[in-house]
C-alpha positions in Angstrom: -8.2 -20.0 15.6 -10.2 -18.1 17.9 -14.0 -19.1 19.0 -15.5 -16.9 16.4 -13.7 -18.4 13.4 -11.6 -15.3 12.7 -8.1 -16.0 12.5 -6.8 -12.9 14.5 -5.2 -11.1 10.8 -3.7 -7.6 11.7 -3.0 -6.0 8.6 -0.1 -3.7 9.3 0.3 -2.0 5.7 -1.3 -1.8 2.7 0.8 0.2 -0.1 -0.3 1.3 -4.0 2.8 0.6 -6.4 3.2 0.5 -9.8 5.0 -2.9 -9.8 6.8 -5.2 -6.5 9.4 -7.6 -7.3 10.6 -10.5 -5.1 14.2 -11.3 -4.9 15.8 -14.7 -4.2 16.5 -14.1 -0.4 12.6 -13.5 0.0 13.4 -9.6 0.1 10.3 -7.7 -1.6 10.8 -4.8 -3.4 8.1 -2.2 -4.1 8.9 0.2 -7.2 6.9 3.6 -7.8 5.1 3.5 -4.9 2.5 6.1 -4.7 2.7 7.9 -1.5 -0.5 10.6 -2.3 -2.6 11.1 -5.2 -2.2 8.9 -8.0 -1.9 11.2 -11.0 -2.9 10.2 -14.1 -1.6 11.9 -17.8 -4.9 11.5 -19.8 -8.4 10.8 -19.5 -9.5 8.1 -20.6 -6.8 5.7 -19.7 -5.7 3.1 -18.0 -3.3 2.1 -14.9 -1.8 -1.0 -14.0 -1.7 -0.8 -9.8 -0.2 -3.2 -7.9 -1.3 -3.5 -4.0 1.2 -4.9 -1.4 0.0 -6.1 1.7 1.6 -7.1 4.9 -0.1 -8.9 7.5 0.4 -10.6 10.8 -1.5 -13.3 12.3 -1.6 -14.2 16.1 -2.8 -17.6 15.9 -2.0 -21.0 13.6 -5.4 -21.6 11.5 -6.7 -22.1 8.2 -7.1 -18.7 6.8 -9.6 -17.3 4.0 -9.6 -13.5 3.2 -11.2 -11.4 1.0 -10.0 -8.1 -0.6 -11.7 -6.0 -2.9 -11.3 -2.5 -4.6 -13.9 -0.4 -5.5 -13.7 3.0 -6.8 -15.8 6.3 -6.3 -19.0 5.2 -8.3 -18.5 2.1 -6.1 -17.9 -0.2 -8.8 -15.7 -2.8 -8.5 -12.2 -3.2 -9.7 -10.5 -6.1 -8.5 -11.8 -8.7 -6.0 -9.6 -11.2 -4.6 -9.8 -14.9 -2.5 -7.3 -16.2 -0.8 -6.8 -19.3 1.5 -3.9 -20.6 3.5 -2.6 -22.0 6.3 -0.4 -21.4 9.1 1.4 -24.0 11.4 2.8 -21.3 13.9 1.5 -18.4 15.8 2.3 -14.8 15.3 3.4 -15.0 11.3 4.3 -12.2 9.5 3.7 -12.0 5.1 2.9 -10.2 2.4 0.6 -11.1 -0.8 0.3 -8.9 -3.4 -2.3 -8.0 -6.0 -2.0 -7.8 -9.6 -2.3 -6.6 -12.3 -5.5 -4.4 -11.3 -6.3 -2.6 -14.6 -8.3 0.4 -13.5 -10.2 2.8 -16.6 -10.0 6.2 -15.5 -13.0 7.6 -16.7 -13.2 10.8 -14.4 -11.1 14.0 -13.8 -11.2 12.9 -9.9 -11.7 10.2 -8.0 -10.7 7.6 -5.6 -10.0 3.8 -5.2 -10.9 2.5 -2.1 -9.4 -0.7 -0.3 -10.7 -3.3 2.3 -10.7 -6.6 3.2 -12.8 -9.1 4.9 -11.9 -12.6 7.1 -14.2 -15.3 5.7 -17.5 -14.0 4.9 -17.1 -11.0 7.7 -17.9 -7.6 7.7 -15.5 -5.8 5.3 -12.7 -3.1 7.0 -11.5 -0.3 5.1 -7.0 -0.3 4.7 -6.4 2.6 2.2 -8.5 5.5 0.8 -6.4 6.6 -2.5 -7.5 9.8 -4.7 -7.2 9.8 -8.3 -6.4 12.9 -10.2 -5.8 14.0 -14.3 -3.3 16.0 -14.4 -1.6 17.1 -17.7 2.3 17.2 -18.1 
């Protein structure tokens, strides 16, 4: 741990999916991943998102982080805590989150996620537009 109490996390990707399934060798497989605008068929509705996010972290510490999703009336959808700990330096993982059940009230839109170390300032990882769009 460095002398500021962060725990050095890079975040090296943060993907949308509709679902991510982890085999038994540990593999991780993301399924309907959504590359640009998340369309949706009907208005009001709902989705079910997944989020995968893969991270490294330099240094062994105890580490608490904080992710959160709001959307473009800046209301919150999903918040998320999570603790652990590493014994060895320069770790690379993934932790998903899910189910995020998100209304879609609006025509257009956006969900927008960051994340936080402890109780630090939060960074912005993916910017993701939200559009109806009839079949």
């Amino acid at each position: 741990m460095n002398t500021k109490g962060q725990c050095n996390v890079s975040v090296l990707a943060a993907v949308f999916c509709e679902g991510v399934r982890v085999e038994s060798n540990g593999k991780e497989i993301l399924i309907g991943v959504y590359s640009g605008t998340i369309n949706v068929p009907r208005i009001p509705g709902i989705i079910a998102l997944h989020c995968w996010i893969n991270l490294s972290i330099q240094d062994p510490s105890s580490i608490s982080l904080n992710f959160r999703i709001t959307d473009h009336r800046n209301q919150q959808v999903h918040i998320s805590e999570i603790h652990t700990e590493t014994k060895e330096g320069n770790s690379h993982g993934s932790i998903v989150l899910t189910p995020i059940n998100y209304e879609v009230k609006d025509p257009e839109g956006f969900l927008l996620l960051e994340y936080s170390e402890r109780e630090g300032e939060w960074r912005h990882l993916v910017k993701k537009h939200v559009r109806y769009q009839s079949n």
